[in-house]
C-alpha positions in Angstrom: 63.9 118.6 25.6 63.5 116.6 22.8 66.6 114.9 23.1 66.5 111.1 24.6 67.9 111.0 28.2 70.1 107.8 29.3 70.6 106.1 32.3 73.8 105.1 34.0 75.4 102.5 31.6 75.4 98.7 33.0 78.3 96.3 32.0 77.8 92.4 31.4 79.3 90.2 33.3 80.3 88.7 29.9 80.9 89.3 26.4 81.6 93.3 26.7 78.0 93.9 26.3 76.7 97.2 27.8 72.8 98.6 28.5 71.0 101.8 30.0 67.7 102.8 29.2 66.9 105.9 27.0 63.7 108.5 28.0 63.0 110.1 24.6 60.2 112.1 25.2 58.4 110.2 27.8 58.9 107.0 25.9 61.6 104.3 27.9 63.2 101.9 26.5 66.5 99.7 27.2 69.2 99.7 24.5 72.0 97.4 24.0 75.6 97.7 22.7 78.1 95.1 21.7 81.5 94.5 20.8 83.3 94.8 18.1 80.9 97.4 16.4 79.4 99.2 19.8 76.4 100.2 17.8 73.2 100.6 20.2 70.4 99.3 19.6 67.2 99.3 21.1 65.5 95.9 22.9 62.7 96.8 23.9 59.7 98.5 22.2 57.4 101.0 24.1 56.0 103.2 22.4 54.1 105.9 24.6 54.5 108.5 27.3 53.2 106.9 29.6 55.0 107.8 32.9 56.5 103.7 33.8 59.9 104.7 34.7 62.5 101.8 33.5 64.9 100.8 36.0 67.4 98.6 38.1 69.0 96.7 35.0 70.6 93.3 35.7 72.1 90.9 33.4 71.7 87.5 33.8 75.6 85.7 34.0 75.5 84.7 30.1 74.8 88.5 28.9 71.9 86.7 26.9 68.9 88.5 28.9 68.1 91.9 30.7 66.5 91.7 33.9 64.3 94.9 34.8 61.4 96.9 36.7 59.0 99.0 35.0 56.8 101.5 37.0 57.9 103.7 39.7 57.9 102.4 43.3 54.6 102.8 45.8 53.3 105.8 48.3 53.2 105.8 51.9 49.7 104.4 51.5 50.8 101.7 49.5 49.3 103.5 45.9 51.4 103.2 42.5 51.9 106.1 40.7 49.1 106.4 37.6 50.1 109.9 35.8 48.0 109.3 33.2 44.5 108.6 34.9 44.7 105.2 33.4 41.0 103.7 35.0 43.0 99.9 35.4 45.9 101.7 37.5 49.2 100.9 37.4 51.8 98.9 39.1 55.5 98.3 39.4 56.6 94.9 38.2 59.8 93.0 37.4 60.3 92.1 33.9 62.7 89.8 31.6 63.8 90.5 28.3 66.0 89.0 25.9 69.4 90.7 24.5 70.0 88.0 21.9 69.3 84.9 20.0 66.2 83.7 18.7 64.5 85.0 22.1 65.3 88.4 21.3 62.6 88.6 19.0 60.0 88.1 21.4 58.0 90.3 24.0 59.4 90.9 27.6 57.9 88.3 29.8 56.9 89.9 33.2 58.0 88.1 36.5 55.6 89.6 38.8 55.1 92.8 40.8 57.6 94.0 42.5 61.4 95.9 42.7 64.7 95.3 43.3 65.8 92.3 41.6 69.1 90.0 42.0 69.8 87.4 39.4 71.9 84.6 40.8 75.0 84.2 39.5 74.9 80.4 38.9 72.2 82.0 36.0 68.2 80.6 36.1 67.0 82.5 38.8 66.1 86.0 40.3 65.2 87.2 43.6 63.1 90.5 44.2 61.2 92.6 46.3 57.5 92.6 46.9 56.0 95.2 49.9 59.0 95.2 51.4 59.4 90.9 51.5 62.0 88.8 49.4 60.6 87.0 46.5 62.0 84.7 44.2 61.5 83.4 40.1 62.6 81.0 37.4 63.9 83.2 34.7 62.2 81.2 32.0 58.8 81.7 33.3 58.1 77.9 34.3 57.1 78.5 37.7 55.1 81.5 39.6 56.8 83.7 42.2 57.2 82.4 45.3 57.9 84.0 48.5 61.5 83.4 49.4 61.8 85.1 53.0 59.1 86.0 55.3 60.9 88.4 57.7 60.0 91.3 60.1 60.5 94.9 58.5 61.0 96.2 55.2 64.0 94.0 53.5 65.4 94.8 50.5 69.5 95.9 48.8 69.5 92.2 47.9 73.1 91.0 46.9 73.3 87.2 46.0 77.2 86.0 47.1 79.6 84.6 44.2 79.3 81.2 43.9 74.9 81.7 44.1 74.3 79.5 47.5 73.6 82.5 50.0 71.4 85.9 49.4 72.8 88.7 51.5 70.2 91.5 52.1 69.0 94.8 54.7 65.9 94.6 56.8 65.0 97.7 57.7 63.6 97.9 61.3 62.4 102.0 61.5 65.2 102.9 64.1 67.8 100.3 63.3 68.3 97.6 60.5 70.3 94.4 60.1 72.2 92.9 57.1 70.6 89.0 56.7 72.0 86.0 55.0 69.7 83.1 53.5 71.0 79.9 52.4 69.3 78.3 49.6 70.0 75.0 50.8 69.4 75.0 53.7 66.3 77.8 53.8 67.7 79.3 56.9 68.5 83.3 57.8 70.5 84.6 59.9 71.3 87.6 61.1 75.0 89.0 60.9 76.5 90.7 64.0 73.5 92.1 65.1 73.1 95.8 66.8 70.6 98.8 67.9 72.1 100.2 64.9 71.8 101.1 61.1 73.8 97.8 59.1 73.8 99.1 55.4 75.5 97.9 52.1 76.3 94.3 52.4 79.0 93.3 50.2 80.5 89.8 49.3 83.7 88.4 49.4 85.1 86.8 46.4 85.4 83.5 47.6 81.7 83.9 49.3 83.0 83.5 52.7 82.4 86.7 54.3 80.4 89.9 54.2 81.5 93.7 54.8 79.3 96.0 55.9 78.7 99.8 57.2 77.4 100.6 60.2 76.1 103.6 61.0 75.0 104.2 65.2 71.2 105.2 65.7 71.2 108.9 66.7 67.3 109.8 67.7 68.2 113.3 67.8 69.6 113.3 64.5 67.8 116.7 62.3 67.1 116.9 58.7 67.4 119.7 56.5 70.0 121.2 59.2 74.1 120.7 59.5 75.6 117.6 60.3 79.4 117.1 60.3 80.0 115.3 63.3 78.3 112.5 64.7 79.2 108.9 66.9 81.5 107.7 64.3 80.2 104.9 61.9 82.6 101.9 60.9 82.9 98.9 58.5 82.6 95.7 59.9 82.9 92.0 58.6 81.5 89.0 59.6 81.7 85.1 58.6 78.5 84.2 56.3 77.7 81.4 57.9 77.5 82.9 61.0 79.7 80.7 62.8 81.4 83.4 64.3 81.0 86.8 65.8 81.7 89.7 63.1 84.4 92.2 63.9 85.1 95.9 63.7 87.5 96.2 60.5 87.9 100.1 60.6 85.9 103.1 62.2 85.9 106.8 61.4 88.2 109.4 63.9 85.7 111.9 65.9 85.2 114.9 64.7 84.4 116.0 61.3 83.5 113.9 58.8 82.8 110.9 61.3 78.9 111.0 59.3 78.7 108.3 56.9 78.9 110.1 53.7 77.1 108.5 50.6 78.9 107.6 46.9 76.7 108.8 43.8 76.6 105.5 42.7 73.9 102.7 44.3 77.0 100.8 45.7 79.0 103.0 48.8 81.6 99.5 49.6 84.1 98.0 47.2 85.6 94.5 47.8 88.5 94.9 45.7 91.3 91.8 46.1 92.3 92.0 49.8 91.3 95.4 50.0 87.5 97.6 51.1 87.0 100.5 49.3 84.8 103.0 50.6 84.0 106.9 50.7 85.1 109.1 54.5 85.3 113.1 55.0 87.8 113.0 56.7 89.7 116.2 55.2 86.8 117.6 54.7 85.9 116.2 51.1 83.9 113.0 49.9 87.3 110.8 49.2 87.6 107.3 48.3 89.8 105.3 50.7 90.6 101.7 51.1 91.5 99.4 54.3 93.1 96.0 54.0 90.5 93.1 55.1 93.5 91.9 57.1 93.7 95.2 59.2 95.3 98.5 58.6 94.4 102.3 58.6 92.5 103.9 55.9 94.6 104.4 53.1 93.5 108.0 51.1 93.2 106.9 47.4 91.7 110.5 46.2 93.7 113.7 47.9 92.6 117.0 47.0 89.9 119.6 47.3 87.6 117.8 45.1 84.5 115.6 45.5 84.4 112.2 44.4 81.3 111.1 43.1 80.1 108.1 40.5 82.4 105.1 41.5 82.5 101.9 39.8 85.2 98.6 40.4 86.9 97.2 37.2 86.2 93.5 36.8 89.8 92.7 38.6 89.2 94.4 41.0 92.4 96.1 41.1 91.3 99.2 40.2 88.4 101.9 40.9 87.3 104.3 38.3 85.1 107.8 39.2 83.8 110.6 38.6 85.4 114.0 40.2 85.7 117.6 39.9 89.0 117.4 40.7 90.9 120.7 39.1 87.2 121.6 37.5 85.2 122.4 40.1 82.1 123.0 38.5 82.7 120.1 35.7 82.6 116.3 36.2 85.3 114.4 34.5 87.0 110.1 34.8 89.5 109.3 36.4 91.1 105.6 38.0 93.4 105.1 40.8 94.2 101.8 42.1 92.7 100.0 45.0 96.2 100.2 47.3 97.0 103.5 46.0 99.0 105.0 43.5 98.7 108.0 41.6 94.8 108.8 40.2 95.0 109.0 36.2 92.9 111.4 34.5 90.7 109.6 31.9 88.7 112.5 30.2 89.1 116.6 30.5 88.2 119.3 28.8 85.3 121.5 28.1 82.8 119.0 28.6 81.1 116.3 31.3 81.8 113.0 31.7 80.1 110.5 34.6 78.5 107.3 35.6 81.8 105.4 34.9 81.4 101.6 34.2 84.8 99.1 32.9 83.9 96.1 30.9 87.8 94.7 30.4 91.1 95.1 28.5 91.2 98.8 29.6 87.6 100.1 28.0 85.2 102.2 30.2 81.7 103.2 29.3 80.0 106.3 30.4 77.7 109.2 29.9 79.2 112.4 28.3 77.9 115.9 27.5 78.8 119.7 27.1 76.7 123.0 26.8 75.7 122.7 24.1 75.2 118.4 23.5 73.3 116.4 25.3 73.5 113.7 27.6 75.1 110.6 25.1 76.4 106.7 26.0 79.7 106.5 25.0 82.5 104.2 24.9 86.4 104.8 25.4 88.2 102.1 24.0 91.9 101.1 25.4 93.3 103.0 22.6 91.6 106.0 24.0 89.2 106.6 21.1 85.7 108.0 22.5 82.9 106.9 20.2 79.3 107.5 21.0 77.2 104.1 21.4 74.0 106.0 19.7 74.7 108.9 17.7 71.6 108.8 15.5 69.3 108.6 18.5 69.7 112.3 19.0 66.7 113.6 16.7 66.7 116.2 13.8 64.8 118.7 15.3 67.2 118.9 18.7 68.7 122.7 18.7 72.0 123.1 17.0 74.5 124.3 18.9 75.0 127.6 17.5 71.4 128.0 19.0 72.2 127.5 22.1 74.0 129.8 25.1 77.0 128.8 26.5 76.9 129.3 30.3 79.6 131.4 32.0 81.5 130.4 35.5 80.3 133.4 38.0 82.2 133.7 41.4 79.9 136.1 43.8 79.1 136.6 47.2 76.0 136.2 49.4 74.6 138.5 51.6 76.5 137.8 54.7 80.1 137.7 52.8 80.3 133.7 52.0 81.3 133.3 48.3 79.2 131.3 45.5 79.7 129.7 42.2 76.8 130.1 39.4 76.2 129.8 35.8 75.4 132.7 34.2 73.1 132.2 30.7 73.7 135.5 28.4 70.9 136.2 25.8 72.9 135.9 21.6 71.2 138.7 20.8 70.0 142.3 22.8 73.7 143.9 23.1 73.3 147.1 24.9 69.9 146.6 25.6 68.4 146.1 29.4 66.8 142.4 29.7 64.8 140.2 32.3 66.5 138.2 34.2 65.7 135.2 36.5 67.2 133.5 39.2 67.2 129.6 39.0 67.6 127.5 42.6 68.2 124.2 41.9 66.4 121.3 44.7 68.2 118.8 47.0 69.6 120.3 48.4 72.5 118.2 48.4 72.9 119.1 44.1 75.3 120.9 42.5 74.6 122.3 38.8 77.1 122.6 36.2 78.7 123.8 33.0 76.6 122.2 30.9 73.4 119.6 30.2 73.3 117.9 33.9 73.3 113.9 34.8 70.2 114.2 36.3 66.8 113.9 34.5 65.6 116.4 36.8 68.3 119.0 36.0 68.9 118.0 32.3 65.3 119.2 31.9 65.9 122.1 34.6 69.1 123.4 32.3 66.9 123.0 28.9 64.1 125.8 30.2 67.6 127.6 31.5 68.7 127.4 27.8 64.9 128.2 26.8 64.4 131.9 28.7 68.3 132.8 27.1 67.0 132.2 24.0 64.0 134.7 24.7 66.1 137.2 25.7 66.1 136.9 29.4 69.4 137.0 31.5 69.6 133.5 33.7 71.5 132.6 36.8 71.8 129.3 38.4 72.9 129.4 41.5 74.9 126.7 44.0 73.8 127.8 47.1 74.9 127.0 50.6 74.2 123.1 51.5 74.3 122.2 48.1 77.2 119.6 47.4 81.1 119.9 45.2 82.4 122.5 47.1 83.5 120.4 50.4 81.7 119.3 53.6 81.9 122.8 55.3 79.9 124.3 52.3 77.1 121.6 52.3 77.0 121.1 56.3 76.4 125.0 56.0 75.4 125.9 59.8 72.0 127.7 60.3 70.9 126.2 56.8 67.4 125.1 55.8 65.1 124.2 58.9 67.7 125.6 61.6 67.8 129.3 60.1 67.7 129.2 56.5 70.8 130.8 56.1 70.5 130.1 52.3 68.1 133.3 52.4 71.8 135.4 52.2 72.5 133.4 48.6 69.5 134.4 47.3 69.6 138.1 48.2 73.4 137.5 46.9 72.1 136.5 43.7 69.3 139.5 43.6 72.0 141.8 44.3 74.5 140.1 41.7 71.9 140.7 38.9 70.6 144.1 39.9 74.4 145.4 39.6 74.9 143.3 35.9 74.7 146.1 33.1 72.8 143.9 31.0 70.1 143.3 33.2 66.9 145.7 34.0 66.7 145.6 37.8 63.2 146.1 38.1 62.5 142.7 36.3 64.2 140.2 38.5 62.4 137.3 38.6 62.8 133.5 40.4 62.4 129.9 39.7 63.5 126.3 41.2 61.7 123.3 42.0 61.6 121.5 45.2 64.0 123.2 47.9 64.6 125.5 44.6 60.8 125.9 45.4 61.6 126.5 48.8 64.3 129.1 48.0 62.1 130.8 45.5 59.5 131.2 48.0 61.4 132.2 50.1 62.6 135.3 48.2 59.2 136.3 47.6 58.3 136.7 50.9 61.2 138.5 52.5 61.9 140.2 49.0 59.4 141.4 46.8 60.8 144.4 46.2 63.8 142.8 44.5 61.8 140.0 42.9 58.9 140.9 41.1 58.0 137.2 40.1 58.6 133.3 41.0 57.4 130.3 39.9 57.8 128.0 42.9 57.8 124.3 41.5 56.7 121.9 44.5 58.4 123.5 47.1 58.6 123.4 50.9 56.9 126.3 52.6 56.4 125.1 56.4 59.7 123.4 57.8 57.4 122.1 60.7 54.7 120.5 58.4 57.2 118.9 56.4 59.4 117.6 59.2 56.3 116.5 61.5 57.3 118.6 64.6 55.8 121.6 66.2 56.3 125.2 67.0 56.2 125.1 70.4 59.7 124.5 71.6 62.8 125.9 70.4 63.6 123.9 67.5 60.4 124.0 66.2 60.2 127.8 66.5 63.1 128.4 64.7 61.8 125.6 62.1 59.1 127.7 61.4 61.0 130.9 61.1 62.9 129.9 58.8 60.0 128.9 56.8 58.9 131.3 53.8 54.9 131.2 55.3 56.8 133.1 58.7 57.3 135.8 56.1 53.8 135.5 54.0 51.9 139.1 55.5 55.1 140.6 53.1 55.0 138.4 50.0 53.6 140.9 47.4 55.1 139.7 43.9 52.9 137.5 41.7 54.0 133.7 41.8 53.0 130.3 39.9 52.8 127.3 42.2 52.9 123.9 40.2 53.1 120.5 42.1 51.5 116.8 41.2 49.3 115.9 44.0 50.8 112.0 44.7 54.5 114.1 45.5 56.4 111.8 48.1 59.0 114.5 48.8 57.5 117.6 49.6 53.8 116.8 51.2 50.9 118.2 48.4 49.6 120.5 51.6 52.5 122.5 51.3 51.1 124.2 48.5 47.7 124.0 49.6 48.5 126.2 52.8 50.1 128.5 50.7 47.9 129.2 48.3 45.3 129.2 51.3 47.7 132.0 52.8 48.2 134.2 49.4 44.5 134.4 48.8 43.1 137.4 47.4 46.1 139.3 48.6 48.9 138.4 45.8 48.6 137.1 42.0 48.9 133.4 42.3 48.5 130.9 39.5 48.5 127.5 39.6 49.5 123.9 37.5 48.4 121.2 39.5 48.6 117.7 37.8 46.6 114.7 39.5 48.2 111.8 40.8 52.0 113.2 39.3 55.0 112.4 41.6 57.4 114.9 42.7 59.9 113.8 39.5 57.0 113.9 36.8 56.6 110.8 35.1 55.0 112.2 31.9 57.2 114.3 29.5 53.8 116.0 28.7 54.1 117.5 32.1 57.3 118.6 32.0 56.5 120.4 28.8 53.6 121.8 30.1 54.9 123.2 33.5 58.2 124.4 31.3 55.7 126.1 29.0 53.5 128.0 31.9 56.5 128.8 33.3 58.0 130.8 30.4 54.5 132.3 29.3 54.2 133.2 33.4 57.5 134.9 33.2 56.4 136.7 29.6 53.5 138.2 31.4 55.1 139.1 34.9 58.7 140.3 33.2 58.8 140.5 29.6 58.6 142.7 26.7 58.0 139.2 24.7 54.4 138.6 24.4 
């Protein structure tokens, strides 16, 4: 875990110029790369692990300065984060810093609190978010922020059109939400085509005329945590900026399957690309990119095969869409590009590697993350010649494992309980041959996640694969598992039906995966053990409490344990009965095997009282340990507390599992 950890890359809007931030240890900071050399460098200079997360990068039009937000987001009650106990608090504010010039030698100059910032294109200005209102800044610090809009609801996805003269933006009204437009010169909003239902990811024209839109219809009934493939269909509809006239249905899904908006892994889910939308549908059954003309027209399929498409980013003509895909390596991520009207898709990387987080910064280059099994996530660069060079490659440090040291994880096909067939990673200890070893069974969160073939693109699951990596170098026998409603292996698999809070039909995976390693000759089958965090935490309690006899230990990382607590319902109807059921504390009277519980008590996923109750439950009847850290989010902030929850884990498995002391 020592390695630094980069964010998607961020193109310029001029001068080639490309940006993420790096998390080495705790410690973010934004670098920098530039033409001709492509050498990052780093432009800003904190220096502690401190838990302020780095984010939402914009460049201002010139590629001169770096606008950004440091500190995570608030809680329901309106608290910052403040991992580190820090007496004066902490806050989430938007920042400036300069790239180049004489400026660049200088500190970061902070705008004011808030998120979500849009730099106009005509340069000078940016607009943000403060408690859920539009604000708005010089640039050069001249002036103080000013409240730009004073609207009902909580506004926000702010998108500024072309020419800088309108800001387009959602306002989020709890059970519906419109797209606004405000004009700068004339300080006026209005609201575009406005519905009972969910308008979501405004997108400009290129002339600044018009805005696109999805929009998805309200549905009170609609469950989470339980399958969804068919819904009232959602469309894409445009409308005239001004608002001079009505907007108008462009395209709307078919009924049936795959008529639920399905989300991109990218911030933006609507390409305006020439004359042409592009946007994401399932309707085969796989997340697909398709494209519409703005005249009219059906969907056009731009993506066809059983493959999911992923990270998706527009070159800067526009003619063109470049993405991530598993397409012919289903448990891999590689580039491809396929044109905006269609055409054949062109694979950009392959191989034994990973490669997402696509971003094109002209004459045929593309930037994006890259990594392998044994390599860690780097920046990289391929140019039009098809050279790959790594933006950083001293920034990995010394000490980082070599990769001799590491394991390389094997593709497993098995099946669950109940007959449906799974794809895992299987981590074999170097050394042991012949011997009988530990093993544990990893469940990764989401549970819309797929884990790979290698370091992931998530923080969450880069970290997750390094303490996979960690117990196979102790000698234990690992197996990540994709269960049911996890995503990459179409709709049908991830809309699994009974799954999560409407029968946990995941349970059958997890036995699957018992049974898988009780039968493997390397493994002893009375030392079966379980980890994951988050639904992973879910899962893992869940095989504690309906199997102790196959699992003899789990260390349950801020998971869910009461489907009705967590979802806010009851147990007295049906769904609420079968909520709870399919709850691991429905099954606590059998849980036996010892567990570790570790959560950070400010978590805004997965409610602190879930592990209160359990721990409340398991008392004085079952070995429970516990890691709590105060005022730590569901994603730790600190690097000190992933290394200490990765270290409890391992010396919790040691003592439960292992002949390693």
């Amino acid at each position: 875990m020592s390695a630094p950890f980069p964010s998607a890359p961020v193109a310029s809007p001029s001068g080639g110029k490309v940006a993420w931030v790096y998390n080495a240890r705790g410690v973010r900071n934004i670098w920098v790369a530039e033409p001709p050399a492509y050498t990052g460098r780093s432009v800003t200079a904190y220096t502690d692990d401190d838990g302020q997360e780095i984010s939402e990068l914009q460049w201002t039009p010139d590629g001169r300065e770096m606008v950004y937000v440091r500190g995570e987001g608030a809680n329901g009650a309106g608290e910052y984060p403040n991992p580190t106990n820090d007496p004066k608090g902490a806050e989430q504010q938007v920042w400036v810093v300069a790239v180049e010039g004489a400026a660049a030698q200088k500190a970061p100059r902070l705008i004011g609190e808030g998120n979500q910032p849009a730099v106009s294109p005509i340069g000078g200005r940016v607009a943000f978010v403060r408690k859920g209102q539009v604000w708005s800044a010089q640039l050069d610090g001249k002036d103080k922020a000013e409240q730009l809009i004073h609207a009902r609801g909580q506004n926000g996805d702010l998108r500024w059109s072309p020419d800088g003269a309108r800001l387009a933006f959602v306002s989020g009204r709890g059970n519906h939400s419109f797209v606004g437009v405000y004009d700068a010169a004339a300080k006026t909003i209005h609201y575009l085509d406005a519905s009972v239902d969910h308008d979501d990811a405004p997108v400009w024209s290129p002339d600044s005329r018009h805005v696109a839109f999805v929009r998805i219809p309200s549905v009170d009934e609609h469950r989470y945590f339980a399958a969804v493939r068919s819904g009232p269909p959602w469309s894409i509809r445009v409308a005239d900026a001004g608002g001079e006239n009505a907007g108008k249905e462009l395209w709307k899904a078919l009924e049936g399957d795959g008529s639920v908006f399905r989300q991109l892994g990218s911030e933006q889910h609507l390409y305006w690309a020439g004359d042409r939308l592009v946007f994401p549908w399932e309707r085969d059954g796989w997340t697909h990119l398709y494209s519409v003309a703005v005249a009219g027209s059906d969907a056009k399929l731009l993506t066809p095969g059983e493959f999911e498409v992923e990270h998706v980013a527009m070159t800067p003509s526009g003619r063109e869409m470049v993405y991530s895909s598993n397409q012919g390596d289903i448990d891999r991520r590689h580039i491809w590009r396929v044109g905006a009207a269609g055409g054949t898709p062109l694979e950009v990387t392959s191989g034994a590697g990973l490669e997402w987080s696509p971003a094109a910064i002209g004459d045929g280059a593309l930037v994006f993350i890259h990594a392998d099994t044994a390599r860690q996530a780097r920046p990289a660069i391929r140019l039009a010649s098809g050279e790959i060079r790594d933006l950083a490659p001293d920034a990995i440090p010394a000490d980082f494992p070599k990769a001799d040291a590491l394991v390389t994880p094997q593709q497993v096909i098995f099946p669950a309980a109940d007959g449906l067939t799974l794809h895992g990673q299987l981590f074999l200890p170097k050394n042991g041959a012949g011997q009988k070893h530990p093993a544990v069974v990893f469940f990764h969160g989401g549970s819309q996640r797929q884990m790979l073939l290698g370091w992931h693109y998530m923080y969450y699951y880069n970290n997750a694969y390094a303490l996979n990596q960690y117990l196979a170098s102790r000698g234990y026998v690992v197996l990540s598992v994709n269960y049911r409603s996890g995503i990459g292996y179409g709709m049908k698999f991830r809309e699994a039906f009974n799954y999560g809070a409407g029968g946990g039909s995941e349970f059958n995976d997890v036995m699957g995966a018992g049974l898988f390693l009780r039968s493997y000759p390397a493994v002893d089958p009375a030392r079966i053990g379980l980890w994951g965090g988050s639904y992973g935490g879910y899962l893992t309690a869940m095989g504690l409490a309906r199997a102790s006899d196959l699992f003899a230990a789990g260390v349950d990382m801020h998971g869910v344990h009461d489907w009705t607590e967590e979802l806010g319902i009851g147990k007295d109807d049906a769904e609420g009965r079968l909520a709870f059921n399919s709850s691991p504390m429905a099954s606590v009277k059998d849980w036996r095997s010892p567990v570790l519980l570790v959560h950070g008590d400010d978590d805004r996923n997965v409610n602190f009282r879930q592990t209160v109750e359990l721990v409340e439950a398991l008392r004085g009847r079952v070995h429970v340990e516990q890691l709590i850290f105060p005022d730590e989010i569901h994603d730790f902030l600190m690097h000190a507390h992933w290394l200490a929850a990765y270290r409890a884990a391992a010396r919790f498995f040691d003592a439960q599992l292992s002949d390693v002391k």
